[in-house]
N, C-alpha and C positions, 0 to 999 in steps of 0.2 A: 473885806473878804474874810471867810472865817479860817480857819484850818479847817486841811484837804488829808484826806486821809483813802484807802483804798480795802475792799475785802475782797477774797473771791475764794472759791471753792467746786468742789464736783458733787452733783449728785444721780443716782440710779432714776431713769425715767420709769416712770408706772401710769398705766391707763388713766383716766379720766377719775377722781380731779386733780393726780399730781401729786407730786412731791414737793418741796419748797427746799431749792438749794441755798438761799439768802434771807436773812431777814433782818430787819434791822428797827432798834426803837430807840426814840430821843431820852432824856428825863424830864423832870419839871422845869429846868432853865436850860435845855438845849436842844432846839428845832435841826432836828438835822435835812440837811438839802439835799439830795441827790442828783448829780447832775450829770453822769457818764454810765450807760449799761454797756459790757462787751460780752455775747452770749452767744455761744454754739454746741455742736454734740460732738464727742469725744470719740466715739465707740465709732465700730464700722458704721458707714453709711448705707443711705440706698436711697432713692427718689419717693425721697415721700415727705410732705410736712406736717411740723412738729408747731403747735401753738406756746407761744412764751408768755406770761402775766405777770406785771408788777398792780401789786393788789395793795387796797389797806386794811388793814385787822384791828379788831380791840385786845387781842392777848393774843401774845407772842405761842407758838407750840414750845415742843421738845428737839435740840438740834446739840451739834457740838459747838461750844462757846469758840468764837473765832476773837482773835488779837488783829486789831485793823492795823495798817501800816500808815504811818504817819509820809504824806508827799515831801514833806519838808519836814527833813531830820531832826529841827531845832525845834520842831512840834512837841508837846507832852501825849501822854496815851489819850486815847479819845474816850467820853467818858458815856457814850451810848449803850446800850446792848446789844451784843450780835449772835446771831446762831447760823450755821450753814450745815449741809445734809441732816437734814430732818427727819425725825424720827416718828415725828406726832405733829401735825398741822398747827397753825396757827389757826386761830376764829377770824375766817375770811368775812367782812362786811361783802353783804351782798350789792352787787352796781356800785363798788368801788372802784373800778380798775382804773389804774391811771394809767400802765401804757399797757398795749397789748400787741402782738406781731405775729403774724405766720410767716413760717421760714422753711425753705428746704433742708433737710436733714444733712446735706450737703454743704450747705454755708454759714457761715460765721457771721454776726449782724451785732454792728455798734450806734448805740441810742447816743446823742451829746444834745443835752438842752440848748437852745439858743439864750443868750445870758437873759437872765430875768424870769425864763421859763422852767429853772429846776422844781423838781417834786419836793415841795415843805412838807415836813410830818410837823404832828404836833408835839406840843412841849408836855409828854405827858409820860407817866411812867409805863405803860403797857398799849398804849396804842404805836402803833407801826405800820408799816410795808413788808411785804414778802415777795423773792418772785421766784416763780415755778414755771415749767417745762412741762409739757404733756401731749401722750400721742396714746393711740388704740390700742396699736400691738409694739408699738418700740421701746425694749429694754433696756439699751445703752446707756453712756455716760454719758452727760451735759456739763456743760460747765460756764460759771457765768463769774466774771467780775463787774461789782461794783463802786465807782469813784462819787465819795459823796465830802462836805462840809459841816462842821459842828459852831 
């Protein structure tokens, strides 16, 4: 098992196609796993759903560098890249998506891979994952953590 480590952050929902609150990429000698999404919306609710996508990309956008936390203290800093609330999209590969969920704006929805079934990126310096939150007209905040392995 490799080190576990954790990011999460908030971002402003915007129409169709999104914002991207997480993103994350391996480098040339580290496949990172992803194996736990925890994602809901922040902001007032109201009954309506909201589509969430963890997508793959070849080039990472423009976000704020996020510092992942290591599950186990005696870990070293994880040596990925990450960016969370995005400023500029990531180059979304089309019919990538690896997971995708419709959720009422109302509830909170947790992914855990069944072992064996986490999402591998590849070992490569600019290809990734991202995942975004998107709805028509809802502005609010989302907020999503991710628990992954290096």
């Amino acid at each position: 098992m490799g080190r576990r480590y954790s990011i999460a952050d908030d971002q402003a929902m915007t129409a169709t196609p999104g914002d991207s609150v997480l993103s994350i990429v391996g480098t040339t000698d580290v496949r990172p796993r992803i194996y736990d999404l925890i994602f809901g919306t922040t902001g007032t609710p109201a009954d309506t759903m909201i589509q969430y996508l963890l997508q793959r990309f070849t080039a990472d956008g423009t976000g704020d560098a996020l510092v992942p936390t290591a599950l186990d203290s005696g870990d070293p800093t994880a040596v990925g890249a990450f960016l969370g609330n995005h400023s500029a999209e990531p180059t979304y590969t089309a019919g990538e998506i690896l997971l995708q969920v419709a959720l009422n704006q109302r509830a909170t929805f947790r992914w855990v891979a069944s072992p064996g079934s986490e999402i591998v990126l590849p070992a490569h310096a600019t290809n990734g994952a991202g995942f975004m939150g998107m709805h028509a007209s809802y502005v609010g905040l989302y907020s999503a953590t991710m628990l992954f392995e290096e």
